[in-house]
N, C-alpha and C positions, 0 to 999 in steps of 0.2 A: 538558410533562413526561410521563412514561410512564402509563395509564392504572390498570398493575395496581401495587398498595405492593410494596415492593421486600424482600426475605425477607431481609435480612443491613445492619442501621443503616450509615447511610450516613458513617460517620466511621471514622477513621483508629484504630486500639488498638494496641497494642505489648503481651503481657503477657510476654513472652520477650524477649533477645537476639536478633538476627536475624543470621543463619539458629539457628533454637530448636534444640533437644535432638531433637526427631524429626524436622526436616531433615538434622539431621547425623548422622543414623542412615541415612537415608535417603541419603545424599550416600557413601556408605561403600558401600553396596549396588549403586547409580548405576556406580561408579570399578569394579567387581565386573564388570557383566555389560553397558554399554553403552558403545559406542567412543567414544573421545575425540573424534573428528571433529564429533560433535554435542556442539560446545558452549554452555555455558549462561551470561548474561549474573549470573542471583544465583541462588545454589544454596539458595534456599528454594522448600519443594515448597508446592503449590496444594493445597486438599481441596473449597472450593468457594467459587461468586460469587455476586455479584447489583449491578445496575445497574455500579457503577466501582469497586467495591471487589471485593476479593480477598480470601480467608479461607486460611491455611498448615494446616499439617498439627497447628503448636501454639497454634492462637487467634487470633492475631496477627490483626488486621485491616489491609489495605494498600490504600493509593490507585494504581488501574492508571491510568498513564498509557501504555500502550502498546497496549492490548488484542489480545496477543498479533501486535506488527504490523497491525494494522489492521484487525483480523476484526470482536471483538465489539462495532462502531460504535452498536447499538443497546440493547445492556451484556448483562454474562456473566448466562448461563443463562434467558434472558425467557422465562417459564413457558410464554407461548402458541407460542410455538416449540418446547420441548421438548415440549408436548400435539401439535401437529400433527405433530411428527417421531413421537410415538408410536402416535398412533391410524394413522398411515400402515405403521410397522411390526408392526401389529398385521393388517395387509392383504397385503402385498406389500414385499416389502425389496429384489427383483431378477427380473429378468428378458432384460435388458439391451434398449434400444432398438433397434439395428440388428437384433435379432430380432422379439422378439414389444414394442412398444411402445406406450403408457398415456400418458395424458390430462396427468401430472405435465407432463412434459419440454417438452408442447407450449405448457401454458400458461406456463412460464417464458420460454420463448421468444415468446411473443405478449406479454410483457408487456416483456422488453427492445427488440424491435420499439416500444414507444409508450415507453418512458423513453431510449433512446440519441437523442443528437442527430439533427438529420436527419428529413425529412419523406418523405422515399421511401422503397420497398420494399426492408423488411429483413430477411434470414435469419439464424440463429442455430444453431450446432451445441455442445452442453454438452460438457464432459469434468472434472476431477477437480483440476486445480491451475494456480495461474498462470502456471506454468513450460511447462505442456502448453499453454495455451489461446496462450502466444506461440509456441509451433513449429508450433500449427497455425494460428494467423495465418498465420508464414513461408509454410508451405506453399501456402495457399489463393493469398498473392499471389503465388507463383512461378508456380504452376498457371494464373493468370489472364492474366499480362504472358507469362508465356514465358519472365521474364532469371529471372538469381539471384543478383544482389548485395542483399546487406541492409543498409540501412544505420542505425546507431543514435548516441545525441549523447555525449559527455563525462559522466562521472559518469552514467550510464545503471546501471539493476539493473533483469535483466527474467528473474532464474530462475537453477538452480544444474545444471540438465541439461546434457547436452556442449555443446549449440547455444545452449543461453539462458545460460551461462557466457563462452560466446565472444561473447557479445552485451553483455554486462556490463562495465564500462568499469577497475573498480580489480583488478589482480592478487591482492592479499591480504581475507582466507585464503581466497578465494573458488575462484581459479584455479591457484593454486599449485601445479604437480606433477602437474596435471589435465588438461596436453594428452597428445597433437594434438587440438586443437579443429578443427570444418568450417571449409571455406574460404567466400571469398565472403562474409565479414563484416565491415563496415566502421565505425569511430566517427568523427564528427564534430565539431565546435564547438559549446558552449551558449552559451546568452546566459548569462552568472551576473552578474548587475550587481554582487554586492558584490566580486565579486575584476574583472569588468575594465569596467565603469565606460561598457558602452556602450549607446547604444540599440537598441529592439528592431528597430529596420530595418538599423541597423550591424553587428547580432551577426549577424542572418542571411545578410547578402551575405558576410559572412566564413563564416559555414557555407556560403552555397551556393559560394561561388569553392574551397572547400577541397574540396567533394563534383564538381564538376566540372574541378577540374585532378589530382584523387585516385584520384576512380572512373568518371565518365562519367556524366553524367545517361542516357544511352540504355542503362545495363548494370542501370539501381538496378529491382529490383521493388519493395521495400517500405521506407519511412522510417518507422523508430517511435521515439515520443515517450512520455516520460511525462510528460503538460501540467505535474504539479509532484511534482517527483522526492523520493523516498521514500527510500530508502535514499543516495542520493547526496548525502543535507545537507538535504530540502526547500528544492531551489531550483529559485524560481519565475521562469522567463524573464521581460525586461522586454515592456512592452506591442506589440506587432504583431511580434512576433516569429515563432508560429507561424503566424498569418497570412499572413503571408509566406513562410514554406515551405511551409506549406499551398496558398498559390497555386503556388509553384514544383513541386508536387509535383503536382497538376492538369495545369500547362503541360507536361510531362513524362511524363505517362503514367505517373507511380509512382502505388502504393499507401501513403498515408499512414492513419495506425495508430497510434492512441491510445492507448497502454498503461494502465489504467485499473482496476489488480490494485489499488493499495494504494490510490488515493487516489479511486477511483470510489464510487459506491452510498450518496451522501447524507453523505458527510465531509467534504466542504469546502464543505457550504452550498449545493451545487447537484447533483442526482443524477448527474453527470459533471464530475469538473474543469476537462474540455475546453471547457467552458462560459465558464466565465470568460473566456476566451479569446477569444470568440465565433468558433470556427472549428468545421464540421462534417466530421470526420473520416470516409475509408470505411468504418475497421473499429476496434471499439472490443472490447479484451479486459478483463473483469469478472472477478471474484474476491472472496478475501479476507472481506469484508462483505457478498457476496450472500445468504449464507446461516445467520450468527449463530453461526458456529462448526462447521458441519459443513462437510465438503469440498464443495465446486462451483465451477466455473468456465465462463466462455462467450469462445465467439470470435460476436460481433455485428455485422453492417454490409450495404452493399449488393448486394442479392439476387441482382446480376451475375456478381459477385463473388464470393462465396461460394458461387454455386451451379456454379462451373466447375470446382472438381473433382468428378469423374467417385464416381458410389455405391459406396461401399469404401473412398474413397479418407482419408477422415478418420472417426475414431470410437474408439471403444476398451470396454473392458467394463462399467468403471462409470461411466462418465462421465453425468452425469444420473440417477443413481440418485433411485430412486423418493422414499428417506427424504428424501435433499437436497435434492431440487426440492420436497416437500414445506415444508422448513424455508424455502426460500426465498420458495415463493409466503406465507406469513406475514411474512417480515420486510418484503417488499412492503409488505403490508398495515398492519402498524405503522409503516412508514414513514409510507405517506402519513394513516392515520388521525391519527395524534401528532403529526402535521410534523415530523419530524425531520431535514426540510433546514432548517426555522428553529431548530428546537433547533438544530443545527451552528455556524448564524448567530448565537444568541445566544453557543456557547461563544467563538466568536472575538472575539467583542466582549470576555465577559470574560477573556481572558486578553490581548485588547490590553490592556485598562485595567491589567490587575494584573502583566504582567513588557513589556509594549511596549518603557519606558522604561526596562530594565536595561542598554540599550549605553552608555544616557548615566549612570547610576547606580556600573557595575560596568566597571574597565578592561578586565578580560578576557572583556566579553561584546565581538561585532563587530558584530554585527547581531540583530534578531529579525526575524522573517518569517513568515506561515503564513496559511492561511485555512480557515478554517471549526476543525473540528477535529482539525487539521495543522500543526501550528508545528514551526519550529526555530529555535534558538539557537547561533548560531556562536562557537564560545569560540578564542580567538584569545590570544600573547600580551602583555600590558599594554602597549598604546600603538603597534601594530603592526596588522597582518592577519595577520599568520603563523602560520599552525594551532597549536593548543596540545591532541595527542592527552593529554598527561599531563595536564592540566587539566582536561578531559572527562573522564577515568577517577577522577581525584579527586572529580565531582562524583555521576556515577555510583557510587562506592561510598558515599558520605554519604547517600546518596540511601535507593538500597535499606536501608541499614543500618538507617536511621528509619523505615521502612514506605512508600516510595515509588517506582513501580517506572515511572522513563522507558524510554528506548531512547538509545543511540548513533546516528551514520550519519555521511555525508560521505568523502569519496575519502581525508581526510586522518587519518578518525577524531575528529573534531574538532566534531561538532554536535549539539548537546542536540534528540532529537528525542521531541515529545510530542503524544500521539497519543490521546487518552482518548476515553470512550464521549461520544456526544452528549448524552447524557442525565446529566454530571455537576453538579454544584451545582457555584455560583459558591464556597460555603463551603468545597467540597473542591480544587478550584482556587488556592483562598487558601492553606489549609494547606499544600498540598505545595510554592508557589510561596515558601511561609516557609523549607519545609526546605533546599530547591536555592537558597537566599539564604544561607542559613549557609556552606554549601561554596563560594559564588561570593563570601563576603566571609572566606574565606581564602586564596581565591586572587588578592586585590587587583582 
């Protein structure tokens, strides 16, 4: 558990309705001056956190289970983060690296060089969001093979920019009204064992026989994967699955590419997802959780590789800012000082023991699934596998309503996804897995 006590009691309070009186003040103002395209899952506003809880604008205490998508893995606001982001902006706040560049950026990069899989020489270029850090993936592997076909899997989310939207597998609300997207981007087949039932060497010859009679293995520069998909449901391929496109992707001359925004940097119990897997990928993009909440992101991998586009060719203004690489060489550091790939490991133990057993308990659960602290919950309807988006939305408003703040995902809309800091109590785990019980025992 974390070394410093945590500034805001680690239980659940309601002293409001939810959303309170100065949410909905605030909710009025929001509809006032910000476009609807950015919309909000519960319209109760935040004032401040600490470790997995969440504090609104009117007391209310809330248990995050989503940490804002997968950022705050090491829990909101961890004081030695915020000291080391400030005593850094009390130095230096910019300068930009491709100009005049500082000691931050390098050692971020020397230290995802010894945490990405992979034993050989690794480069690293920073930039600002996960959405950036896959286009210049793209890039990098176009720049090195020479093709330009990209190819991504089924239920894939890798960014909401022209190129990481055409990359992106569900049309709504994502894509909707959003093209002409680039060309030359291709999806393919996942394994998803609970909807088709096959093994990880079956699911793949059916990916690669679809990528070779679709696109041409000699056209593909880069195949990317998210080893366990985030936004797509948290579904996790069955065993030798990417292994085996990971070999095919070797035999082939592609660049295989680890998408590693949501579910990398110590959330699922091993500092790369990819792990579990046991496959070492060329290029691994980070995000999200690198840096406790402030923006960073990296494109990672083999030095060959990354170092074949030409200087100029990839970078941008802030990308590696001084503050963020500062916040991140500390979450580093609390990482491995606290172990919080075994905090991760303990959380998935308890939240196997405490909702594992809800497919068998509750008809319209279909599956649970998840590792480390990454689960999803397939709500399905009673006695079927047939997505059940209105079931989900029933459980998410009960949810929030009592002080408990999951995530949606899934292509269908359809999967309870939870996503909490590593550093949650088994107690707060219990509670909120009380409250998503009420809702799933009104929906049979």
């Amino acid at each position: 558990m974390p070394s410093a006590p945590f500034s805001v009691p680690q239980e659940r309070l309601l002293v409001t309705e939810l959303p309170g009186p100065k949410s909905l003040a605030l909710q009025e103002r929001r509809v006032a001056a910000v476009s609807r395209g950015a919309g909000t899952l519960a319209n109760i506003y935040m004032d401040h956190g600490s470790g997995a809880i969440l504090v609104d604008v009117d007391g209310n205490r809330l248990i995050d289970l989503g940490c804002g998508i997968g950022v705050t893995t090491i829990g909101h606001a961890h004081p030695e983060v915020a000291e080391a982001a400030y005593e850094q902006a009390k130095k230096l706040t910019h300068t930009l690296f491709t100009v005049t560049p500082y000691e931050n950026y390098v050692r971020v990069a020397e230290k995802l060089a010894q945490i990405t899989p992979g034993d050989f020489e690794k480069h690293s270029i920073l930039v600002n969001s996960g959405a950036e850090a896959v286009e210049n993936a793209v890039k990098i592997a176009r720049k090195y093979t020479g093709r330009r076909a990209i190819v991504s899997l089924d239920h894939a989310f890798h960014g909401r920019t022209n190129l990481t939207m055409a990359m992106t597998y569900r049309p709504w609300p994502e894509r909707v009204g959003m093209g002409p997207f680039p060309g030359e981007l291709y999806s393919v087949p996942i394994s998803y064992p609970f909807r088709d039932g096959l093994s990880g060497e079956e699911a793949a010859a059916k990916t690669i026989d679809y990528l070779q009679t679709h696109i041409g293995a000699s056209e593909v520069a880069a195949f990317f994967v998210e080893p366990i998909q985030g936004d797509g449901g948290i579904v996790i391929p069955a065993p030798g699955f990417y292994a085996r496109i990971a070999e095919f992707c070797r035999e082939n001359g592609i660049v295989f590419v680890a998408d590693e925004i949501q579910a990398g940097i110590a959330r699922t119990g091993a500092w790369y997802s990819i792990e579990h897997h046991g496959v070492v990928p060329d290029l691994v993009t980070s995000a999200k959780g690198i840096a406790g909440g402030f923006p960073l992101a990296a494109v990672t991998g083999r030095a060959e590789i990354m170092d074949a586009v030409q200087p100029g060719g990839i970078g941008g203004t802030f990308g590696g800012n001084p503050v963020s690489t500062a916040a991140a060489l500390k979450v580093f550091e609390i990482i491995e000082r606290d172990d919080l790939i075994g905090q991760a490991q303990r959380v998935e133990r308890a939240l196997t023991a405490r909702i594992g057993g809800w497919a068998e308990r509750f008809a319209s659960v279909g599956e649970v699934r998840g590792k480390g602290a990454m689960f999803g919950v397939e709500i399905v309807k009673p006695g079927t596998k047939e997505p059940n988006p209105e079931g989900l939305s029933a459980i998410l408003k009960h949810a929030t309503s009592h002080g408990v703040i999951p995530l949606d995902a899934g292509s269908w809309d359809s999967v309870l996804r939870i996503m909490p800091s590593v550093v949650i109590s088994e107690e707060l785990i219990d509670d909120a897995a009380s409250v998503i019980e009420e809702a799933l025992e009104k929906l049979g």
